[in-house]
Each structure stands twice: as C-alpha cells, then as structure tokens.
C-alpha positions as CSV (number, residue, x, y, z in Angstrom):
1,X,-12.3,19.2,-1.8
2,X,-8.3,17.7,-2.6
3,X,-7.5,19.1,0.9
4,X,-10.3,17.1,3.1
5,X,-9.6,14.1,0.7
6,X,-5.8,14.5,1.9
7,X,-6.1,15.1,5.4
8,X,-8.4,12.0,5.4
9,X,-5.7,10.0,3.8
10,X,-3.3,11.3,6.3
11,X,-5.8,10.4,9.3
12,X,-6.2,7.1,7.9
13,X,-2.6,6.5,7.4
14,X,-1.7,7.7,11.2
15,X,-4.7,6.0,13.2
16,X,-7.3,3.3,11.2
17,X,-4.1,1.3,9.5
18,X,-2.1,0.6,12.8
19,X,-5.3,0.0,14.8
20,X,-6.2,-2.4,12.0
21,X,-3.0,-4.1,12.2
22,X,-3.4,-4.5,15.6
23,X,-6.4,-6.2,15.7
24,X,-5.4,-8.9,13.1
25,X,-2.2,-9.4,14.1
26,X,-3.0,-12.4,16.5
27,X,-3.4,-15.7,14.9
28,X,-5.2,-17.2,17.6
29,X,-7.0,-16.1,20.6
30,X,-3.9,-17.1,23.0
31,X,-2.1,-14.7,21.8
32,X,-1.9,-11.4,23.3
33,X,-0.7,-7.7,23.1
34,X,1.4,-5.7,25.6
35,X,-0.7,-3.0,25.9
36,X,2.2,-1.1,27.3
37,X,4.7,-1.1,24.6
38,X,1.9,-0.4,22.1
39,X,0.5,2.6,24.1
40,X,4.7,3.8,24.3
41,X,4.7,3.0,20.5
42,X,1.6,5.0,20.0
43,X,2.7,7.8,22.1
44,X,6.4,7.6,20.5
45,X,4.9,8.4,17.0
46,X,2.3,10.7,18.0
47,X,5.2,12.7,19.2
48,X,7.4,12.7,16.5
49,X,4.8,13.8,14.5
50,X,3.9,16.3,16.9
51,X,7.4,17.8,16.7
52,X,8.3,17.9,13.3
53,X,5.0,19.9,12.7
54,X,5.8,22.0,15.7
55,X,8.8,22.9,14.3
56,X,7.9,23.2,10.8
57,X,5.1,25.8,12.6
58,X,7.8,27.7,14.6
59,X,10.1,28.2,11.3
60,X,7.4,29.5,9.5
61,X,6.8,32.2,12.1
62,X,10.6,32.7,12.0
63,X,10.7,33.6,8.8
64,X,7.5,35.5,8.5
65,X,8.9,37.8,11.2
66,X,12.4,38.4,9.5
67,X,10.6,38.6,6.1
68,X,8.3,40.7,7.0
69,X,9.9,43.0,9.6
70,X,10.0,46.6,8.9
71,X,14.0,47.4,8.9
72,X,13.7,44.9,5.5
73,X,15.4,46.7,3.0
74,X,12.7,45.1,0.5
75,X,9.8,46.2,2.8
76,X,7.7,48.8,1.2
77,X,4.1,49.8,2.7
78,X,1.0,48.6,1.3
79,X,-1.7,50.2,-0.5
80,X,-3.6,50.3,2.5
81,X,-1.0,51.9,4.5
82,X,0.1,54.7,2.2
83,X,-3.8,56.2,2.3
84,X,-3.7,58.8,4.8
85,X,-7.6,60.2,4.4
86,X,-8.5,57.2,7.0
C-alpha cells in the first residue's frame, strides 16, 4: 500500500503541481503562455527523467549479468540446479 501511495506522490509531483502552476500563474486574463517554451520545458524534464531512470535500468542489468555470470568465482548452483532426478 506504501508503494502506490509513493508512486502517487511521485505522479503528483511530476504532472498535477506544474499543470497547477500553470493555470494560476496569470494574474489577469491578458496575460498569456507560450505554449511553445512550456511544451520544450515539459518535454526537457520528461526526458531527464526518462534518462536517469534509463540508465539506472541499464546499470542494473549490468551488474546483474557480471554478478551473476557463471565464470563468478562466487557463483555456486542452486538447489534447483544440483537435482539431477528431473
């Protein structure tokens, strides 16, 4: 229950806050918003985000497949591997 309580708190921080900031950011109805450098803003986060979770993904596999590769000198096989009545 923690973990979809946290990944609503990080949805909420990434997409409701800005938009809300957005939309009571003009003082008066003259005043507009350059829909282009928000959309570039928008798009310039979303990818930074994207990366940095991208490459936390990618160094995860990294090191699963050194960890776990089978000239490890720690490697031993498991339980599962050692039966040979399968």
């Amino acid at each position: 229950m923690t973990a979809i309580f946290g990944l609503f708190i990080i949805i909420a921080t990434l997409f409701i806050i800005p938009t809300l900031h957005f939309v009571f950011a003009a003082e008066t109805a003259d005043e507009y918003i350059d829909r282009k450098a928000e959309i570039w803003n928008l798009f310039f986060r979303m990818m930074t985000v994207a990366f940095v979770v991208g490459g936390v993904i990618a160094g995860t596999m990294v090191w699963q497949v050194w960890r776990f590769r089978e000239s490890n000198p720690k490697s031993k096989p498991t339980p599962y591997e050692e039966r040979e009545d399968l």
